[in-house]
C-alpha positions in Angstrom: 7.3 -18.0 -55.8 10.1 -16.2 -54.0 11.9 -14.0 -56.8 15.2 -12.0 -55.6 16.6 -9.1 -58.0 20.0 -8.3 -57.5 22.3 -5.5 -58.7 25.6 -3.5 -58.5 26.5 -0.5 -60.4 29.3 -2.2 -62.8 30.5 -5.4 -64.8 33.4 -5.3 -62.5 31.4 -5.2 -59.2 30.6 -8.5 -57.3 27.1 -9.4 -56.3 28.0 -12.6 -54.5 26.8 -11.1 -50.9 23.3 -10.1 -52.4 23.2 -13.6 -54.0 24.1 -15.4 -50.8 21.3 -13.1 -49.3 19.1 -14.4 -51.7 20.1 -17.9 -51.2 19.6 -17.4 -47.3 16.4 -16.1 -47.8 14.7 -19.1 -49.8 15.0 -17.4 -53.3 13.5 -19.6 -56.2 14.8 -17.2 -59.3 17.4 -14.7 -59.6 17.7 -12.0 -61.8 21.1 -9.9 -61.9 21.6 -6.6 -63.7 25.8 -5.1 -63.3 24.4 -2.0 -64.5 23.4 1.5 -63.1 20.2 2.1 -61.2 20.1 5.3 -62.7 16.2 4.6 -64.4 14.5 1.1 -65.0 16.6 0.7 -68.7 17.6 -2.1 -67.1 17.7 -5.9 -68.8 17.3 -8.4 -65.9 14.6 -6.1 -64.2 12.4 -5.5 -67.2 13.0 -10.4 -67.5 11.9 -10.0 -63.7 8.9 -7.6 -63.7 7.6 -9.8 -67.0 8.6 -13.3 -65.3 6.9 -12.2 -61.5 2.5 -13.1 -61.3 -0.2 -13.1 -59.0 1.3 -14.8 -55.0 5.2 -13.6 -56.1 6.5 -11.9 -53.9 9.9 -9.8 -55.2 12.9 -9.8 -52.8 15.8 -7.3 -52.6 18.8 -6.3 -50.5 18.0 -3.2 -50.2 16.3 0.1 -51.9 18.8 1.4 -53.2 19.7 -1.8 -55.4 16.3 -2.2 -57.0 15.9 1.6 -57.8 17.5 5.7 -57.3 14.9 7.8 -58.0 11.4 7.6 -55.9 9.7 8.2 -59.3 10.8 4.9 -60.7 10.1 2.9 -57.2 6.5 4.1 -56.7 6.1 3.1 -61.0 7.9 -0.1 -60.2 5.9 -0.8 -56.8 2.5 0.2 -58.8 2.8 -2.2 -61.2 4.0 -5.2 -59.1 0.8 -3.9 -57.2 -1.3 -4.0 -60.5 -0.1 -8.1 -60.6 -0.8 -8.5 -57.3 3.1 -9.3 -56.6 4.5 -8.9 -52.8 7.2 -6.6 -52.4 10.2 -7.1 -49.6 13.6 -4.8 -49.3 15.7 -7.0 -46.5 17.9 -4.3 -45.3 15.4 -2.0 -44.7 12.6 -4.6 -43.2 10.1 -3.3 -45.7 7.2 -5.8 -46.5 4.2 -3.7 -48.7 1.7 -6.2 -47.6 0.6 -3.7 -44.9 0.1 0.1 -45.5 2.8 1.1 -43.1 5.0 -1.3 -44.8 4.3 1.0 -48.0 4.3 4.2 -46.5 7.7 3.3 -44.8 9.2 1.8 -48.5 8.0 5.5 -50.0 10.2 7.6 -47.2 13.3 5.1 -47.6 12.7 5.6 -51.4 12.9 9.8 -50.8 16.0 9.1 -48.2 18.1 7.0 -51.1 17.0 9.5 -53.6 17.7 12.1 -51.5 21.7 10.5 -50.1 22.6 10.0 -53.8 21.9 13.3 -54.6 24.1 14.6 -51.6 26.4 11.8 -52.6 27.1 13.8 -56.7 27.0 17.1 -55.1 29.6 16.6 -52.7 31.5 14.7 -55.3 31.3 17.9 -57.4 32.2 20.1 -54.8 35.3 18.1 -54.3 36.6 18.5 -57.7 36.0 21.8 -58.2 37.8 22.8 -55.1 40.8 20.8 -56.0 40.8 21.7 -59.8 41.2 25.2 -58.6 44.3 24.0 -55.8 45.2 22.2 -58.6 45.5 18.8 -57.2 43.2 17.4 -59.4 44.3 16.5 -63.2 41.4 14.2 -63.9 41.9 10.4 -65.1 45.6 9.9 -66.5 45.9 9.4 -70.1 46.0 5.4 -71.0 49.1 5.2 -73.3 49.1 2.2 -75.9 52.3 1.8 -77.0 51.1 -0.3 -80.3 48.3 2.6 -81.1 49.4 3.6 -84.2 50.5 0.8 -86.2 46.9 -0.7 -84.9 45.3 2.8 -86.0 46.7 2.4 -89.4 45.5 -0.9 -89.9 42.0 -0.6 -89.1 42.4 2.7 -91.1 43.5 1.3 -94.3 40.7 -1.3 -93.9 43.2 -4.2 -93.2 41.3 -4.8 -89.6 38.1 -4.4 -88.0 37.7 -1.8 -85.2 36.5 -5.1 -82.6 39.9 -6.6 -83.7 41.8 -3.7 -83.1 40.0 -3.2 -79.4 40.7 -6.9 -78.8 44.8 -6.5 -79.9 45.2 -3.1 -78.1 43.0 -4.7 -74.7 40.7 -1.5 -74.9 37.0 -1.1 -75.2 35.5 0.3 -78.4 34.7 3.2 -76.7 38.2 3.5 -75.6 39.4 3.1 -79.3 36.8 5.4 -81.0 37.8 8.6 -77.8 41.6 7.6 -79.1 40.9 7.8 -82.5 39.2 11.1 -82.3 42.3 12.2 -80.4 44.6 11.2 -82.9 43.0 12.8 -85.8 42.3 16.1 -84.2 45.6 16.3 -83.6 46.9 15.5 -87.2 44.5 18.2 -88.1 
């Protein structure tokens, strides 16, 4: 069976190009993660790498969608090995059913690792040079023009904190950081 594994890097990012990929290609099964590729934490991959057997063969865009760090590809490729489980990257024309096929997957695996790394480096580079021009003021503040009233409610007990996220259009992450902000400032 032909199983693809798709992913971006957010809720709010679109994975209709890998999906029509996948549909190009013959993909029976699907499995879609919006979340970092940071490590293997990840939902829909650990569904995949308990759904794939013996003749699958796993299908991807590319590398960098199915993991960062070479660590976590060479774990991930061992134990697809271990079920006997085909591997396939499209972009990068990587089948691991012959060795250079494997060796090449390992150096692309070092390259990604090695471009995201650049990638935060030169990201932190950037801020810190225009923090000190000071061009850079970080994210504005989100300003909720019903934040207190809501605050107080959910203080006193008359509303629950998803209720309160739901009225103010914030996550509860959101809520809690504002929260914390309010009260250190009453203090």
């Amino acid at each position: 069976m032909k199983v693809g594994y798709v992913r971006v890097s957010s809720q709010g990012q679109n994975t209709a190009r890998q999906e029509v990929l996948m549909q190009e290609l013959g993909v029976e099964r699907i499995f879609i993660d919006k979340q970092s590729g940071k490590d293997t934490s990840r939902p829909e991959l650990k569904k995949m790498m308990d759904f794939v057997r013996e003749g699958d063969c796993v299908i991807v865009e590319s590398i960098s969608r199915f993991a960062r760090s070479t660590k976590d590809l060479l774990d991930l490729l061992e134990k697809l090995a271990d079920k006997k489980v085909k591997f396939v990257s499209q972009k990068e024309n990587i089948d691991t059913d012959s060795p250079m096929g494997k060796f090449f997957l390992v150096v692309c695996g070092a390259l990604a690792e090695l471009e995201r790394a650049n990638i935060l480096e030169r990201q932190a580079e950037g801020i810190a040079i225009a923090k000190r021009e000071g061009k850079y003021k970080g994210r504005k503040p989100l300003k909720i023009d019903n934040f207190d009233t809501i605050y107080h409610s959910w203080k006193v007990g008359e509303i629950t904190a998803v209720l309160a996220c739901k009225l103010m259009g914030i996550s509860r992450s959101t809520f809690y950081r504002k929260v914390d902000e309010k009260e250190k400032n009453e203090t």
